[in-house]
PyMOL commands that place a pseudoatom at each C-alpha (Angstrom):
pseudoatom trace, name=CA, resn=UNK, resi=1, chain=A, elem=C, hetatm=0, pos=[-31.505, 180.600, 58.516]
pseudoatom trace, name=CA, resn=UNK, resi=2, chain=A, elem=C, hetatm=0, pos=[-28.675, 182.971, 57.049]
pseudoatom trace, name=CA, resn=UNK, resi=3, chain=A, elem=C, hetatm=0, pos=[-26.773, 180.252, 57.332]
pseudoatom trace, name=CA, resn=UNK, resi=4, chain=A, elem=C, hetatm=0, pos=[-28.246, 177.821, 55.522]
pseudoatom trace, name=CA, resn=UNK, resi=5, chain=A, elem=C, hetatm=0, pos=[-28.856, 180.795, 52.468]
pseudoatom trace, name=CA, resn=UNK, resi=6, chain=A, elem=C, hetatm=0, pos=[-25.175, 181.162, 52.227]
pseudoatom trace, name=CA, resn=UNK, resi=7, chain=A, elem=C, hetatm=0, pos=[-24.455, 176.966, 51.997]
pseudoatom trace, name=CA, resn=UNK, resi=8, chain=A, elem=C, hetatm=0, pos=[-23.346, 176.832, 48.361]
pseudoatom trace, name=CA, resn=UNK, resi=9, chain=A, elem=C, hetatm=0, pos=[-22.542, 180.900, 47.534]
pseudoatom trace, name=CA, resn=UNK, resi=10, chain=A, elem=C, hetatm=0, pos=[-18.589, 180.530, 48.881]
pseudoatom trace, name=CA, resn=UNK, resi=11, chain=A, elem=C, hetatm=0, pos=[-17.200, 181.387, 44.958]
pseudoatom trace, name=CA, resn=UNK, resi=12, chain=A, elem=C, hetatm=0, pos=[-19.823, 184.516, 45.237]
pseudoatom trace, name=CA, resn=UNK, resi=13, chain=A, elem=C, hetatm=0, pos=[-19.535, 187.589, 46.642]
pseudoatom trace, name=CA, resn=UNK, resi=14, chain=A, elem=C, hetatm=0, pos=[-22.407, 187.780, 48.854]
pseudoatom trace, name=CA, resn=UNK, resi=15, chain=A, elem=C, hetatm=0, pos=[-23.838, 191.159, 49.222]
pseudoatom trace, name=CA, resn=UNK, resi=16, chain=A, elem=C, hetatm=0, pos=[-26.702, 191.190, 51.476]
pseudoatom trace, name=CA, resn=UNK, resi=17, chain=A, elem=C, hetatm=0, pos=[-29.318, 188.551, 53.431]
pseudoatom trace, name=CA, resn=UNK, resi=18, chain=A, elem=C, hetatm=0, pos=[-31.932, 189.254, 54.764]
pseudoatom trace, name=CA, resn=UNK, resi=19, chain=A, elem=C, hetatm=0, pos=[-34.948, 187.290, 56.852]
pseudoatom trace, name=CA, resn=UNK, resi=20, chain=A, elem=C, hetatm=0, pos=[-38.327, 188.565, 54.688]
pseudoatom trace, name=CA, resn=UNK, resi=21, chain=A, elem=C, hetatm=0, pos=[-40.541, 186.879, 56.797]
pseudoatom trace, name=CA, resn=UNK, resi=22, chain=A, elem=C, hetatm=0, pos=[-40.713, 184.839, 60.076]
pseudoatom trace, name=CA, resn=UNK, resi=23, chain=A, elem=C, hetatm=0, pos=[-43.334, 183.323, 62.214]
pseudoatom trace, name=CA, resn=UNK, resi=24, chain=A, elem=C, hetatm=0, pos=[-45.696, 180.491, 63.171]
pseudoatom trace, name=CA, resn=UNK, resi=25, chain=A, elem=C, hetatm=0, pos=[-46.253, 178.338, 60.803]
pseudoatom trace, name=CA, resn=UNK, resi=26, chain=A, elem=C, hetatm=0, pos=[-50.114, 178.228, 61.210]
pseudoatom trace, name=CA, resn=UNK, resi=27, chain=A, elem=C, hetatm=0, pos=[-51.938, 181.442, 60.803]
pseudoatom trace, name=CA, resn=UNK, resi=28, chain=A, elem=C, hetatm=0, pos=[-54.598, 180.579, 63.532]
pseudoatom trace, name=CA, resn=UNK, resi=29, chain=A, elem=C, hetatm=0, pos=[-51.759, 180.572, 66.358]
pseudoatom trace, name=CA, resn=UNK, resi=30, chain=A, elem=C, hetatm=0, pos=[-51.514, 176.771, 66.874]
pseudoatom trace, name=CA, resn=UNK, resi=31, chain=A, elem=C, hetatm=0, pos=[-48.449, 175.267, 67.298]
pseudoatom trace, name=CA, resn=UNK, resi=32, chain=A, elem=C, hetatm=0, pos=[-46.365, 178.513, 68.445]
pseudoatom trace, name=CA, resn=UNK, resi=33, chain=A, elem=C, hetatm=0, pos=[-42.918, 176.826, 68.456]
pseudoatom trace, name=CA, resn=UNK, resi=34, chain=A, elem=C, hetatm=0, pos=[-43.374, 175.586, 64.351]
pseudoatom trace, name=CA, resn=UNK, resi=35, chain=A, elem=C, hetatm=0, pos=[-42.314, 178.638, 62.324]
pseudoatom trace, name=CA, resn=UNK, resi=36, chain=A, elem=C, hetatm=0, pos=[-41.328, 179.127, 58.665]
pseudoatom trace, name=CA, resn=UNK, resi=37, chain=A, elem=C, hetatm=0, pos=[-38.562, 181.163, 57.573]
pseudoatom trace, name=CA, resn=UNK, resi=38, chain=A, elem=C, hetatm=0, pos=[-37.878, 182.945, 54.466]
pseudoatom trace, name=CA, resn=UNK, resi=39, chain=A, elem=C, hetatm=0, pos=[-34.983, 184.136, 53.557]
pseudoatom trace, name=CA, resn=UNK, resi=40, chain=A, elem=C, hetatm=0, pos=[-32.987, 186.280, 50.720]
pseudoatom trace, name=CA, resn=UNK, resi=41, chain=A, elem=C, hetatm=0, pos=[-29.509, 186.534, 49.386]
pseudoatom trace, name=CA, resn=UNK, resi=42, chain=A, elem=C, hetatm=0, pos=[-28.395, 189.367, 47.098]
pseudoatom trace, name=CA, resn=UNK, resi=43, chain=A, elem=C, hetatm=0, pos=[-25.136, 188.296, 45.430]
pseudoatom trace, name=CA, resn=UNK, resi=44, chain=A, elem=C, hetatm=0, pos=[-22.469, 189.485, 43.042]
pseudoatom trace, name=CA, resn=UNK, resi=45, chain=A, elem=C, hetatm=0, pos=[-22.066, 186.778, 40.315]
pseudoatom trace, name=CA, resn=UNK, resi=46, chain=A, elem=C, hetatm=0, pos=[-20.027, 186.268, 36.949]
pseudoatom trace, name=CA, resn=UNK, resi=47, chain=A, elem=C, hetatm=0, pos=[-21.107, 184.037, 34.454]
pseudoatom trace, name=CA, resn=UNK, resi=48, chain=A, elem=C, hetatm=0, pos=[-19.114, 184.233, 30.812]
pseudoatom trace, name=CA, resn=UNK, resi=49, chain=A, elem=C, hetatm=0, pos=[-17.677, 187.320, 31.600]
pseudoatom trace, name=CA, resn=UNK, resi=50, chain=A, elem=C, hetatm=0, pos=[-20.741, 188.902, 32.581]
pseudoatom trace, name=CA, resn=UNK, resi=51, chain=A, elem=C, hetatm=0, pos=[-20.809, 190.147, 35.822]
pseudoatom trace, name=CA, resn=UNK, resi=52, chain=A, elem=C, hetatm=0, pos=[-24.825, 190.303, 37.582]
pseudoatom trace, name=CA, resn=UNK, resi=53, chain=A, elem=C, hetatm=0, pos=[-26.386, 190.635, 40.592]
pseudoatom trace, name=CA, resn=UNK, resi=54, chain=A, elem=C, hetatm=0, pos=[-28.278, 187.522, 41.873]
pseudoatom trace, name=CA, resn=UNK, resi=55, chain=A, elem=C, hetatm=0, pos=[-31.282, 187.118, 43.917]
pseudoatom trace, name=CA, resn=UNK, resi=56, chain=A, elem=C, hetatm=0, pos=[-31.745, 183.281, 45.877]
pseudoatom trace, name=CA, resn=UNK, resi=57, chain=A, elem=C, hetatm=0, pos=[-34.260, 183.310, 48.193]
pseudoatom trace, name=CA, resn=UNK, resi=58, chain=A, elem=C, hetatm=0, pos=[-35.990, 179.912, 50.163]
pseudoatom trace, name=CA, resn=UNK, resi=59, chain=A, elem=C, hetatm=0, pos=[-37.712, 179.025, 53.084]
pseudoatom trace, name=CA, resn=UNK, resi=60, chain=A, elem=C, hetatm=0, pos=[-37.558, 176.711, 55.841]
pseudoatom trace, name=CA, resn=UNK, resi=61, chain=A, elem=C, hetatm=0, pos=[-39.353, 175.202, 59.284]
pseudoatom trace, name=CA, resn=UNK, resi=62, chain=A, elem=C, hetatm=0, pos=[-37.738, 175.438, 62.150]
pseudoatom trace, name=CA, resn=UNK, resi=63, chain=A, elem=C, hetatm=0, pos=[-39.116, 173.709, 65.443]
pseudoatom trace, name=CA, resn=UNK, resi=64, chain=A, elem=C, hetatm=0, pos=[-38.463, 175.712, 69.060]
pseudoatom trace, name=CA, resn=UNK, resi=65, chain=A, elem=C, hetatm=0, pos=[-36.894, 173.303, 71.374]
pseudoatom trace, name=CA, resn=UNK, resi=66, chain=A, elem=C, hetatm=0, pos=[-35.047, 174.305, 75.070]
pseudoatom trace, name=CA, resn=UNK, resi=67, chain=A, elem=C, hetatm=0, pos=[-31.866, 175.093, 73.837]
pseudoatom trace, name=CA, resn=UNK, resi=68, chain=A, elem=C, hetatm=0, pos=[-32.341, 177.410, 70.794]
pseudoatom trace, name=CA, resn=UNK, resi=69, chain=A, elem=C, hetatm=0, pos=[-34.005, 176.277, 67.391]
pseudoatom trace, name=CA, resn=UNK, resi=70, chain=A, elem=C, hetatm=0, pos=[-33.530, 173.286, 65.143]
pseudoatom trace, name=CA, resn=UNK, resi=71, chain=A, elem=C, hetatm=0, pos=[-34.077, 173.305, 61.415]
pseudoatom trace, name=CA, resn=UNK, resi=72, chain=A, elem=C, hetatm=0, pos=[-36.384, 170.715, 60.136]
pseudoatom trace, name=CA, resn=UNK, resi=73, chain=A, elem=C, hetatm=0, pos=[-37.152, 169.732, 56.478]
pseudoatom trace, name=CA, resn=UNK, resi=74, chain=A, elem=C, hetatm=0, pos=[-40.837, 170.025, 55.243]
pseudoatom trace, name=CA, resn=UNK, resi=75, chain=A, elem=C, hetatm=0, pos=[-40.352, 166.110, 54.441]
pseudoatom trace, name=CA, resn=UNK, resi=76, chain=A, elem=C, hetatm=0, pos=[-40.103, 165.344, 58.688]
pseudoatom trace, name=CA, resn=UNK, resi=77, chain=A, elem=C, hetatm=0, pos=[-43.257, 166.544, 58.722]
pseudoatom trace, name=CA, resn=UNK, resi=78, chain=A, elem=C, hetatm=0, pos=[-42.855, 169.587, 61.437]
pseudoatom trace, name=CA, resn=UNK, resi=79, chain=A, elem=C, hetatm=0, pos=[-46.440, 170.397, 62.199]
pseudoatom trace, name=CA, resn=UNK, resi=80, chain=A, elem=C, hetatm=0, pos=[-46.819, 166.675, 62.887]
pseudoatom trace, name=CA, resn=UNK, resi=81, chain=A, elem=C, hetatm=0, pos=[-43.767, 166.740, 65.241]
pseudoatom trace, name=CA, resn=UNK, resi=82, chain=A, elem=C, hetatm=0, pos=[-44.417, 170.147, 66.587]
for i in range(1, 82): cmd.bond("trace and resi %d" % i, "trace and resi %d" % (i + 1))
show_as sticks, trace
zoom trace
């Protein structure tokens, strides 16, 4: 997930990222292996000469599989193929 907050930020200089919140995807425990991520990126950005601090955050499914985790977009559907 950090990974996929930092696609895009290469010009910026990337301060901090942090996971706010990770788990199953459905509250009631089904489907263990379907969690959403959400992430945050605090970064140091200049715009017309005006230097700010920027906050990006997002989230993302991800689907449990042998080998490690696999990101999957809400559009594939990951409950269904959970």
């Amino acid at each position: 997930m950090e990974q996929r907050l930092l696609w895009g930020l290469e010009d910026a200089a990337v301060n901090r990222v942090e996971i706010q919140s990770a788990g199953p995807n459905l509250r009631d425990g089904k489907l263990p292996h379907v969690w959403y991520v959400i992430g945050r990126v605090w970064a140091d950005n200049e715009e017309d000469g005006i230097s700010a601090t920027k906050i990006c955050s997002g989230g993302s499914y991800f689907l449990r599989i042998e080998d490690g985790w696999v990101h999957m977009s809400e559009g594939a559907f990951p409950d269904f193929v959970g």
